[in-house]
Each structure stands twice: as C-alpha cells, then as structure tokens.
N, C-alpha and C positions, 0 to 999 in steps of 0.2 A: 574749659577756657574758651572764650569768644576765636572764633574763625577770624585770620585776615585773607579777607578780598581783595586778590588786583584784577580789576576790570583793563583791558592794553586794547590797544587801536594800532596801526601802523596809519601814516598820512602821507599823502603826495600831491604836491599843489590842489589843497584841497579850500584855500580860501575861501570859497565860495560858499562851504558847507559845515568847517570847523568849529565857527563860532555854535552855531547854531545844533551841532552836533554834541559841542559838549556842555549846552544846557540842557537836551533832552537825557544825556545819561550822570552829568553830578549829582542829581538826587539821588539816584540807584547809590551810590556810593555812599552819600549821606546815610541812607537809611538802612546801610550794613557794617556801618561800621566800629561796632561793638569792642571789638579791640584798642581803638585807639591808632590802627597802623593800618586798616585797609587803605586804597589807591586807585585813582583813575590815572592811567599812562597812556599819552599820546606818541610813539617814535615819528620825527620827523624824517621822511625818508631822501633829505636831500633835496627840498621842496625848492623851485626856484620862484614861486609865489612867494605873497605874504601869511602863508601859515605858520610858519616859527614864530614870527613875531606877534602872530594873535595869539598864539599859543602861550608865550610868555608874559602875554598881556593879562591872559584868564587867571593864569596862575597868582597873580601879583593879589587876586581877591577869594581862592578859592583854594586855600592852603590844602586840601587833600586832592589836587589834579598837578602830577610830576610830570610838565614837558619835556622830552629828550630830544636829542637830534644824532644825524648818523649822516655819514656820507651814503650817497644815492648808490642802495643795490638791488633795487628792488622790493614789491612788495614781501616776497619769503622772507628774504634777509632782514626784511624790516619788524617781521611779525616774530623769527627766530631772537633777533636782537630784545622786543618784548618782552618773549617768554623765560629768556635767562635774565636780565633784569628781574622780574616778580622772582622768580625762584632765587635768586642772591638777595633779595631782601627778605624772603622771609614765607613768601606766601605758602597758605593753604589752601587756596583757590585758586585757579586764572581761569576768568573770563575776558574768550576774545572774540570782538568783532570788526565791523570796519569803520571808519570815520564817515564815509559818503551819504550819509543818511538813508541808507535803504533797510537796513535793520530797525525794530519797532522796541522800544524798551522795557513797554507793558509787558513783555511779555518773557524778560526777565525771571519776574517773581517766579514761574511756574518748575522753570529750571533750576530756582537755588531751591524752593519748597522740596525737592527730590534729592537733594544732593547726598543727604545722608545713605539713600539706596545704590548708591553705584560710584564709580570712578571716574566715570564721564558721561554728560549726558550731550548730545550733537546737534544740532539743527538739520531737519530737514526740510528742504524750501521743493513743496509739490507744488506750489503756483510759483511760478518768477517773474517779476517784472522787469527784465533785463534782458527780454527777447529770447526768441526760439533758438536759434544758433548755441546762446550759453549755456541752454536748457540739454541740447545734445553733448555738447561738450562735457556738461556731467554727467550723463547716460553714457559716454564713452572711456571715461575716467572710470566709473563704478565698474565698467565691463573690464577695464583690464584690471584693477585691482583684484577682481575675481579671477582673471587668468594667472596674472605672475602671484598673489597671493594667497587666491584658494578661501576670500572672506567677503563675502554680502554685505554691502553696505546701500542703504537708500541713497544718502548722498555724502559723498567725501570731502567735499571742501567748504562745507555751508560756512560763514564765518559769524557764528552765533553757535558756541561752545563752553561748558563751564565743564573744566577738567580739576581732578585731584596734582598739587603743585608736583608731590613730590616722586606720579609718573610722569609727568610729564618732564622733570630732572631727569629721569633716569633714558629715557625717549628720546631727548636732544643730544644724546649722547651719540646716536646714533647718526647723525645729520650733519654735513657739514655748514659753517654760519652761514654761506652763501645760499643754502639750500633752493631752488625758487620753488619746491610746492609742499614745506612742512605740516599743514594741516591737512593734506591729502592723506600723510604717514602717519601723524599722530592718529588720525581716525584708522586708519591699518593698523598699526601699534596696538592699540588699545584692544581693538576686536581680536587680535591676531593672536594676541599675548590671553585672550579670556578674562580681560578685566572687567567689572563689571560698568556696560555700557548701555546707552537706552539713545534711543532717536526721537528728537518729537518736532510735531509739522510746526514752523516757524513761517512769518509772512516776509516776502522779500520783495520792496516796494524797487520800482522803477528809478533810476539815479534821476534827480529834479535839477539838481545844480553841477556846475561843475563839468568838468572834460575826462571819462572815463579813460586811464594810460593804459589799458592794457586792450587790445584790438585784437581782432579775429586771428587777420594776419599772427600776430604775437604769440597768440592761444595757438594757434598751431605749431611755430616754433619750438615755444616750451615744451609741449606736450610731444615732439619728435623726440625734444632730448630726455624727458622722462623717461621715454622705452628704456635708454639705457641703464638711467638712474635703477627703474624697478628691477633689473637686470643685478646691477651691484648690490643695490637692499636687498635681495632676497637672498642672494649668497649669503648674505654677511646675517642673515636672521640667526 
C-alpha cells in the first residue's frame, strides 16, 4: 500500500516568509503523494500578522495544504499540536520542519530515499546560518542530553526530520501539549528507546525575512526550565 506523508510546519507571524515557503515545499507533497491522503500542514501558532489568512488563501488553490490555527503557545506546542494532528489522521510518515525558510527542500529526497532503513532519520545542521550563540546553544543541549540521558546525539533539535508516525504516537504520550522543547525528546526518544535512527548533515540557511520570536534572552529561559523538565522525563523513562 502507497505511504501517507504529512509534511507539518508550526508558524508565527511569519508573513513575511509563508507564502513563499509554502511554494518551495507543495511540490514535495505533490510528488508523494501516492495514497491519495498525503498532506502539507501549516499550525498557526496564534499569529497576530497576516499568516492565517495567507494561509487560508493558499489553501483555496492547493487542495492538499491543511491550514490550522491554534491559540499562541509557542513554538512546542505548536509543533506537538502538528504531530497529533498527522497521527489522528492517519499518517505513516511526519515530516517536520519550520516555516522561516531556512530549511532547503532539495534535500528532502535523500531522507524519504532511506526511510525504509530506520525509524527516524534527523537533520543535522554542522554549518548554521543563525549565528554562533544558536550554534552553542545546541552544543549545550546535546551535552545534557548526554548527562541526564546517557545518549549521543549530533544535534537534537534540527527541524528537518522524517519520523515513523506510529513512534512518534507512542512518544507524545509522554509529553505534555504545552511541552516547549518536543523535538529535543523525540530525538532522545528514539535513540533512547534503540529505534532505528540515522543523522544526516542538512543545510541551515540564515532567516532572510521576517522577525525571529525566539531570542537569546528566551533561549536561555527555556533552557533553565528544561533542567527541570529532563529531571521528570528521566524519572518517568
């Protein structure tokens, strides 16, 4: 039986980049969608721009791109909110990335070409275009993920991932909706748990448009109250 692909995005006042973003990835979705039911999903994450309503503009011509919207809880909750979506409809694939255009779609193919070998395959971004500071920030993540979890990862949060749906159902089990860092876990999860997983180097362009919402400042906040989080996730493994 043909695979269904849900390709999922979370968005935040991303006017600037939406439109534009989702003609570089509805081919992708055109060109897999063999079932008849695969999906591009956009979650609106409470945008006070005009991205919902470009978003519902695209759809009016592009009957396989499902706009959602969601009140503002950030980007986790946005990306969690995704993930159980695809999985309540059906999927056998999610792939996720972000809206902002820094991800490259070319480079898609190479990760569904493997999908048959593993459970998950990750993005790992060795060059960043998002500045040094984010670069450490995921050198820092990857180190305690090795401390409170005892598992080696290149990079934990890349968002250029194509997972099997039905761990990643069993995975969000574990997280609560609001979560704000689920693809930190999921990539824990999967390694954690001996699923079969692979890394491969992904290009991560510089944001061109747009007002990146999440700031050093912030990055640091979040990542205080992670200690805790990986505190109770590790209990609870």
């Amino acid at each position: 039986m043909s695979e269904i692909l849900y390709i999922v995005m979370p968005a935040y006042n991303e006017e600037a980049n939406i439109k534009e973003t989702l003609d570089a990835w509805y081919p992708i979705i055109e060109r897999h969608n063999e079932s008849g039911n695969s999906c591009l999903t956009v979650v609106n994450d409470g945008s006070k721009d005009n991205t919902y309503k470009i978003m519902l503009e695209y759809a009016e011509t592009h009957p396989l791109f499902v706009p959602l919207t969601k009140e503002n809880g950030g980007h986790g909750s946005a990306v969690i909110f995704a993930y159980n979506h695809a999985v309540n409809s059906g999927a056998d694939w999610i792939f996720q990335t972000d809206s902002d255009g820094q991800t490259d779609p070319d480079e898609f193919e190479a990760f569904w070409s493997e999908r048959e070998k593993y459970d998950a395959i990750f993005g790992n971004r060795t060059v960043r275009g998002d500045g040094q500071s984010r670069a450490f920030v995921e050198k820092v993540v990857c180190r305690l993920v090795k401390h409170y979890f005892g598992v080696r990862v290149p990079d934990a949060n890349a968002p250029f991932r194509l997972m099997r749906a039905d761990k990643v159902s069993q995975y969000l089990k574990k997280l609560k909706p609001d979560y704000n860092l689920p693809n930190i876990m999921m990539t824990t999860y999967f390694v954690y748990y001996k699923d079969g997983t692979a890394f491969r180097e992904i290009s991560f362009k510089p944001r061109e448009k747009g007002t990146n919402s999440i700031n050093i400042k912030r990055i640091v906040k979040i990542g205080w109250n992670a200690l805790k989080d990986f505190r109770q996730l590790k209990r609870e493994l």
